[in-house]
C-alpha positions as CSV (number, residue, x, y, z in Angstrom):
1,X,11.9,13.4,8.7
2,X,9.2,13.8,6.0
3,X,8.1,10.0,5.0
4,X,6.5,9.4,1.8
5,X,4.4,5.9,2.2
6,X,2.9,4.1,-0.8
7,X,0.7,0.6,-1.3
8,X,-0.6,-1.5,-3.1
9,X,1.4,-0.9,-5.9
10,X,0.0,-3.9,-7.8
11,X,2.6,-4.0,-10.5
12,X,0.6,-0.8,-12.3
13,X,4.0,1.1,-13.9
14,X,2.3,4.4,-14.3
15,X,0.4,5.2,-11.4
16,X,3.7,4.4,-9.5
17,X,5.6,5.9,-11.3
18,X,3.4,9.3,-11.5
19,X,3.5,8.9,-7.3
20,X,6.8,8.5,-7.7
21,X,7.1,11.9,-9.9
22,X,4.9,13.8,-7.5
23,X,6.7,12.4,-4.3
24,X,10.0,13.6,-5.5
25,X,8.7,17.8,-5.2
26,X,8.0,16.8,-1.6
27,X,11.0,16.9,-0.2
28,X,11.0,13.3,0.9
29,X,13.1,11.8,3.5
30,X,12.7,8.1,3.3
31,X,10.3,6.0,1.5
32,X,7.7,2.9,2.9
33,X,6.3,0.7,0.4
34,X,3.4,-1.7,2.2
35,X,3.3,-4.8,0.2
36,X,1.5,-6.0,-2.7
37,X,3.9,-5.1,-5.6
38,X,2.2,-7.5,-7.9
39,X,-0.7,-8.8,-8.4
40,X,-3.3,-7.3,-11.3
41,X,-1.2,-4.7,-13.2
42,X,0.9,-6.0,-16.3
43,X,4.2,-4.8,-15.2
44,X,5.7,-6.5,-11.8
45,X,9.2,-7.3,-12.8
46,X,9.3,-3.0,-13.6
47,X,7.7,-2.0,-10.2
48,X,9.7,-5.0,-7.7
49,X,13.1,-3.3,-9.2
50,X,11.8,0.1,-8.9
51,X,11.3,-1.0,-4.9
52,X,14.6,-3.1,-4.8
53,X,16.2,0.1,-6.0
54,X,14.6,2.5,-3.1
55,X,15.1,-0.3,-0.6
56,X,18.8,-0.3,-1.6
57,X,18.9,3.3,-1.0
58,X,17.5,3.1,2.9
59,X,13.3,2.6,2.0
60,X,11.5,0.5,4.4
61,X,9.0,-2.7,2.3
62,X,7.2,-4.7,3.9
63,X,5.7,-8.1,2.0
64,X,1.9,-8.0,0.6
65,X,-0.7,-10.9,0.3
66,X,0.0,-10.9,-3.1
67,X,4.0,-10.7,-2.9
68,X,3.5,-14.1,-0.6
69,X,1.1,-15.3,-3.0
70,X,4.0,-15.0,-6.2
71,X,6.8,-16.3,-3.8
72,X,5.1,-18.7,-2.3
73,X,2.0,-20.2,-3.9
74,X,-1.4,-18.7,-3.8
75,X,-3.8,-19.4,-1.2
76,X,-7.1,-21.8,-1.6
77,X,-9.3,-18.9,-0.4
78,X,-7.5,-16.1,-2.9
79,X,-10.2,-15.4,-5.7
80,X,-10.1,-17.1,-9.2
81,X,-8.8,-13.8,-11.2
82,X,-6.4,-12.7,-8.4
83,X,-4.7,-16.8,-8.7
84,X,-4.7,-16.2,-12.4
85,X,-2.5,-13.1,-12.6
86,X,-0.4,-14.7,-9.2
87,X,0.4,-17.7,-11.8
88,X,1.2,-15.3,-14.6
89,X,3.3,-12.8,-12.7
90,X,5.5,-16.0,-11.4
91,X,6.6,-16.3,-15.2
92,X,7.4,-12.9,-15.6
93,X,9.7,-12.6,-12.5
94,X,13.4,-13.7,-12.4
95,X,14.6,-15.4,-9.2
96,X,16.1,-12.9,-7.6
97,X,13.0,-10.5,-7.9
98,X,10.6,-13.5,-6.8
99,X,13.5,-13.8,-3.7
100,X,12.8,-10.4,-2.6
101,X,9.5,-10.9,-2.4
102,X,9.7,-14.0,-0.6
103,X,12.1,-12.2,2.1
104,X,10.5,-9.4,2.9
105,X,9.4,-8.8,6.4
106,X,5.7,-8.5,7.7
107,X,6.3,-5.7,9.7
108,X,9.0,-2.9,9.9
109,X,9.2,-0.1,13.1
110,X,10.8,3.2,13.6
111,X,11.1,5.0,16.7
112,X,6.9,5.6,17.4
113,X,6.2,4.6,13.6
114,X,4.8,0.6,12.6
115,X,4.6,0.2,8.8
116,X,2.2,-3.1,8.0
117,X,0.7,-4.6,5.4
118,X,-2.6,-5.8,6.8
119,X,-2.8,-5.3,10.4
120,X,-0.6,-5.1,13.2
121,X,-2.6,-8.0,15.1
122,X,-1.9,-11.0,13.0
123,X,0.0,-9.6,10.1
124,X,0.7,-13.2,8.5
125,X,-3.2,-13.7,8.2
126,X,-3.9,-10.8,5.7
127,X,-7.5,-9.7,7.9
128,X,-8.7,-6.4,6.6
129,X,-9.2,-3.3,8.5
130,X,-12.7,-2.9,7.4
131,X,-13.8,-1.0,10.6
132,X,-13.2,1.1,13.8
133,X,-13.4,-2.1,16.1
134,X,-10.7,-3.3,13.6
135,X,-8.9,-0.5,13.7
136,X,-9.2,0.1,17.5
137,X,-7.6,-3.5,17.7
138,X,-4.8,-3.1,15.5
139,X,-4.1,-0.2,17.3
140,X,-4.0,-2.2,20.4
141,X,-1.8,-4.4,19.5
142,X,1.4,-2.5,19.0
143,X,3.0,-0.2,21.4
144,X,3.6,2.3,18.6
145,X,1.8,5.3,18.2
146,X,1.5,5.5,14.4
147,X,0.8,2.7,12.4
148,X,0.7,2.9,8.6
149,X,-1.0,-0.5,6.6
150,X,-2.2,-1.0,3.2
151,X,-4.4,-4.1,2.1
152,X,-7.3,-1.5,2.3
153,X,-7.7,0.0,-1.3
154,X,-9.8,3.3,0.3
155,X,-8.0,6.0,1.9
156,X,-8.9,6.4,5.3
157,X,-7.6,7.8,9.1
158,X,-8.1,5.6,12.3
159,X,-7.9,6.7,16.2
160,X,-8.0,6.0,19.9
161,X,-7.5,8.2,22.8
162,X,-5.5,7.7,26.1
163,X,-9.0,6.9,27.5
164,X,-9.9,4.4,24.6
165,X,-12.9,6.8,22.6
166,X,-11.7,5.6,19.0
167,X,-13.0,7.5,16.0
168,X,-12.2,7.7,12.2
169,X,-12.9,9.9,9.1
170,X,-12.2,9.9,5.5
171,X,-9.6,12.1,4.8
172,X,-9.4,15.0,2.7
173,X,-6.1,15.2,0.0
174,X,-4.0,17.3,0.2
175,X,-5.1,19.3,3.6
176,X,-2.7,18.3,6.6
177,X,-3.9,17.1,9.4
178,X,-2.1,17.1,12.7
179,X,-1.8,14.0,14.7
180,X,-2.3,14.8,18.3
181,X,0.4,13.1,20.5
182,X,-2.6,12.4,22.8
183,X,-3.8,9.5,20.6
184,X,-2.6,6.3,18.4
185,X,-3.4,6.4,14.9
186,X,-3.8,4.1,11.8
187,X,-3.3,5.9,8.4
188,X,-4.6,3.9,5.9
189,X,-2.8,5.6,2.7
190,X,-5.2,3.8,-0.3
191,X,-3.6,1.9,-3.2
192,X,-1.2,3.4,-5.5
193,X,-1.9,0.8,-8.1
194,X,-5.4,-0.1,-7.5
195,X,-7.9,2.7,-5.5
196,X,-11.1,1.3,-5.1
197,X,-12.8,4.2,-3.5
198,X,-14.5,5.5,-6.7
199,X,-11.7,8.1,-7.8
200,X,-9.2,6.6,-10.6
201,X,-6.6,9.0,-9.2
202,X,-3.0,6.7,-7.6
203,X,-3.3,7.4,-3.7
204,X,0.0,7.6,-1.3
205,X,0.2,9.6,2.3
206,X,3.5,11.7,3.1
207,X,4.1,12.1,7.3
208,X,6.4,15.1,8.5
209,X,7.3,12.8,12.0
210,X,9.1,16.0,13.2
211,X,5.7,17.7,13.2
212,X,3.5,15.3,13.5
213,X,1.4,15.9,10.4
214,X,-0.1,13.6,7.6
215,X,-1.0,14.8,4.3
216,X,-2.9,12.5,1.9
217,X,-2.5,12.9,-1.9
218,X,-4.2,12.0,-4.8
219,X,-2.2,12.0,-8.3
220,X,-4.0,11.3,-11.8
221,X,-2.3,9.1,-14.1
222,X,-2.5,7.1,-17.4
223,X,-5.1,4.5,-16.1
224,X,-6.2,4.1,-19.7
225,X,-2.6,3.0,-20.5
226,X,-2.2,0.6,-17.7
227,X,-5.5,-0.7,-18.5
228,X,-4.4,-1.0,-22.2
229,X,-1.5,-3.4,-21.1
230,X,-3.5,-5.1,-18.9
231,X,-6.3,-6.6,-22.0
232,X,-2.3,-6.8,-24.1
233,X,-1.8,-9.2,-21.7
234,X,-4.8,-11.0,-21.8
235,X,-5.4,-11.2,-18.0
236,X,-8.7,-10.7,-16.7
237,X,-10.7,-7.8,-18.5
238,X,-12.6,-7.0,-15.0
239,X,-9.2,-5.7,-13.6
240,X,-8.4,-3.5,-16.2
241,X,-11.8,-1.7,-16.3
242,X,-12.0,-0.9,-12.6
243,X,-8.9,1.1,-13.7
244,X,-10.9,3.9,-15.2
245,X,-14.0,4.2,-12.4
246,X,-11.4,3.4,-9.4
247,X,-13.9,0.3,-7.9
């Protein structure tokens, strides 16, 4: 089964739907979507439909920070501009689309495969994978072998072996690289809707399970657009120029 996995959609229309575009010549399987499908962009109630659709048709989704933070009230320690558009995107949302988001698992599994949002040690908490002792721990705490998680904006590829020597590198798109059955692994696939890794271009993984390979990708989109809608909207001009420079 060839799995396409997308994150951090951050309600940002056309970089998901340009994924979206380039995931359908890639003779896709199934779908994942990791959580946070709002938050930032100026067009949530567009992308949580575009999810409820795929869910309806067999995709796994898993709930985001963010996606709590809209159903649920944002948190005291979530930052001033990221509470902002959480209040606005709650008045853009119809109940039923703010009930999806507010019963959405932390955590889906299939077979050898975890799809998370954060991390697989304390998914409710939202703690970031911002290293290989993070990683190595997350890794730990799951019996699967794979482990896909957003929250991360960076695209980036986590290991351990049998004999617990961890390593990770940043990964290269579109060059495959096989995932020896020898080791666990956390794929970090970068955001769709919001790469912060210096490259403006929408980021999503696709995994052949069958063959045990991961491919990254990078797809350009209309950033300047979605940036555009963004300063329309008047929420906070600092999100919509990180658009163009991908930081």
């Amino acid at each position: 089964m060839r799995i396409a996995v997308v994150t951090d959609l951050h309600a940002n229309r056309e970089a998901v739907q340009a994924v979206l575009d380039h995931a359908a010549g890639q003779r896709i399987d199934r779908y994942a979507f990791l959580g946070d499908f709002v938050g930032y962009g100026a067009d949530p109630a567009w992308v949580v439909d575009r999810v409820r659709e795929f869910v309806a048709a067999g995709a796994w989704a898993v709930q985001g920070n963010h996606d709590a933070a809209v159903a649920r009230g944002a948190a005291p320690s979530m930052r001033m501009d990221a509470r902002y558009v959480v209040d606005w995107t709650r008045g853009r949302l119809d109940a039923g689309q703010i009930d999806f988001l507010a019963t959405l698992p932390l955590t889906a599994a299939s077979g050898e495969i975890l799809f998370v949002h954060a991390n697989a040690f304390a998914p409710a908490h939202w703690d970031y994978v911002h290293s290989r002792s993070e990683a190595v721990r997350s890794m730990h705490a799951t019996p699967q072998r794979v482990t896909f998680c957003g929250h991360m904006h960076e695209p980036m590829l986590y290991h351990v072996s049998m004999l617990g020597k961890a390593g990770d590198f940043v990964p290269v798109p579109a060059e495959p690289i096989t995932l020896l059955t020898t080791r666990q692994w956390l794929i970090i696939p970068g955001s769709a809707g919001q790469p912060r890794d210096g490259n403006p271009a929408a980021c999503y993984a696709v995994y052949d399970d069958a063959r045990a390979e991961l491919t990254y990708w990078r797809v350009p989109y209309d950033h300047e657009a979605a940036a555009a809608k963004m300063r329309e909207a008047r929420l906070p001009q600092s999100l919509a120029a990180r658009l163009a420079d991908g930081n």
